[in-house]
N, C-alpha and C positions, 0 to 999 in steps of 0.2 A: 474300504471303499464302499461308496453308497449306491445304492440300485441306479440304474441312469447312465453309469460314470463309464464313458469308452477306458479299456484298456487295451494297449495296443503289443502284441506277442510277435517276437519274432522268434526266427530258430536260425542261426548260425551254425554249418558245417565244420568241423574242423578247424575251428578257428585260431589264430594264432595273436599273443596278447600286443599289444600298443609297443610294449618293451622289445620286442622281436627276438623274443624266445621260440625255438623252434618246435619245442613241445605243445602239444596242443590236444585236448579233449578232442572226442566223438563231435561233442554237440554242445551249443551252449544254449538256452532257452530263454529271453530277454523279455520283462514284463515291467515295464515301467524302469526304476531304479533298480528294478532285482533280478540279478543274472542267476541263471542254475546251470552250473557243466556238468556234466556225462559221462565219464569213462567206462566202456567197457571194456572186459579183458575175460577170455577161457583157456584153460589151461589144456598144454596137449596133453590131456590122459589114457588115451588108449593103452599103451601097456602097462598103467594104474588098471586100468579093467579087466584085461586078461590076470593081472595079476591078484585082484580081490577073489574070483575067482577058481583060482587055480591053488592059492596058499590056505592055508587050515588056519591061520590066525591075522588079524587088523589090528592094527592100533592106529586110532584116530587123531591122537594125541601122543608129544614126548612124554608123558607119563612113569617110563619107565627106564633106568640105566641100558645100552645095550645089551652090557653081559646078564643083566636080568631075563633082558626078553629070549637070549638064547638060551635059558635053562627051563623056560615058561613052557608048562605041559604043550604038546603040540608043534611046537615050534620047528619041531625036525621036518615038519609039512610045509614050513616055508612061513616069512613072514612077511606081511604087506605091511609098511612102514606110511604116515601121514605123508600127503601131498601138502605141507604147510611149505615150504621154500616160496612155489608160486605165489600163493597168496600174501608171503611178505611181500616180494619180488613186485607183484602188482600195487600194492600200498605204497611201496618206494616210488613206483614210477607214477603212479595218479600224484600223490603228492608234487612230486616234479612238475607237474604237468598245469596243477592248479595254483601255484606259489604264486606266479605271476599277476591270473588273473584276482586272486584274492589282493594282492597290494596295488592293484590299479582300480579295486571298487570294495570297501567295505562292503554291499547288500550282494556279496558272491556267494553262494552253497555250490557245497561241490559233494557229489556224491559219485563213487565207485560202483560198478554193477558188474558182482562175478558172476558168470553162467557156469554152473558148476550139473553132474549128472544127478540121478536118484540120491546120492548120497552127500546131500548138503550138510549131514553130521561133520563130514571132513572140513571145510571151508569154518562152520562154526563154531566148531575144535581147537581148529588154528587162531580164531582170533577169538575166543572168549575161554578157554578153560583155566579154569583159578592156578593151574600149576606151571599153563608155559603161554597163555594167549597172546598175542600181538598186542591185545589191548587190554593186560592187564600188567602191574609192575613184576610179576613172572616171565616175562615174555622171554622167549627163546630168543630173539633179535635184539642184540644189547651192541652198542656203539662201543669207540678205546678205552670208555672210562668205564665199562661194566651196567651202565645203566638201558632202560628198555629202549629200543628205537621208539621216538615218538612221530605222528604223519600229523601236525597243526594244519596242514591243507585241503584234509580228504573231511570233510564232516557228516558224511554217512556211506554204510555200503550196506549194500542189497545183494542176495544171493538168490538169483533163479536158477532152479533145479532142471533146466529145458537140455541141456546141451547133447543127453540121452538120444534125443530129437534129432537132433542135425548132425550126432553119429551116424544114425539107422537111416537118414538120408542119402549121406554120405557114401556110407555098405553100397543099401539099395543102387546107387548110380555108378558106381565102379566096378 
């Protein structure tokens, strides 16, 4: 677009698509022909935090067999095991969410946005590590036929580290 040129933004709540699907983004962001939707989603972690911890060993990733990890120095101190299920769990449902309005407007991006705490290793474990990511053909989430879940809907996700924040608020006011 050239200097000069109004363009005109809106922002839709909750919106829900033309097809009347009941799923529906946060937000959707409308700029001429190009819609952007919003999903967020935060996982309930608090006893993922007591549990980091309290246990002598993490693993951020499936990385290893069970009976590996139970014979893994330390282990008898307890093991904190990945929070990856949510973070599928949230992929499946944004996709849900966006399928619609992706086939009712080619110029749609949809992006996912996890609040996750200090330890966004976990969130970017689950979805990028070479041995089990969501978004790699390793993925720990494989459909009937053994192959990876794939999300065609979700075309980017963002991980902010804030959700730390509105634990400690949380505390604070209880």
């Amino acid at each position: 677009m050239g200097c000069g040129m109004w363009v005109k933004t809106s922002f839709r709540w909750e919106p829900t698509p033309a097809s009347g699907s009941k799923k529906n983004p946060e937000i959707i962001v409308q700029s001429n022909d190009y819609q952007i939707g919003v999903e967020v989603k935060a996982p309930s972690i608090l006893n993922h935090i007591r549990q980091r911890s309290s246990n002598s060993l993490q693993f951020p990733a499936r990385v290893l067999p069970k009976h590996i990890i139970e014979i893994f120095p330390g282990a008898d101190g307890g093991v904190t095991f990945p929070r990856d299920n949510p973070v599928k769990d949230f992929l499946i449902s944004a996709d849900k969410k966006f399928a619609p309005f992706k086939q009712e407007n080619e110029n749609f991006s949809s992006i996912l946005v996890i609040v996750w705490d200090d330890y966004v290793y976990e969130p970017i474990s689950s979805l990028t590590h070479p041995f089990c990511g969501l978004f790699t053909p390793n993925s720990f989430a494989q459909d009937a036929a053994g192959e990876p879940l794939q999300f065609p809907s979700v075309d980017g996700v963002i991980i902010i580290r804030h959700l730390h924040q509105l634990i400690r608020l949380f505390l604070a006011t209880s």
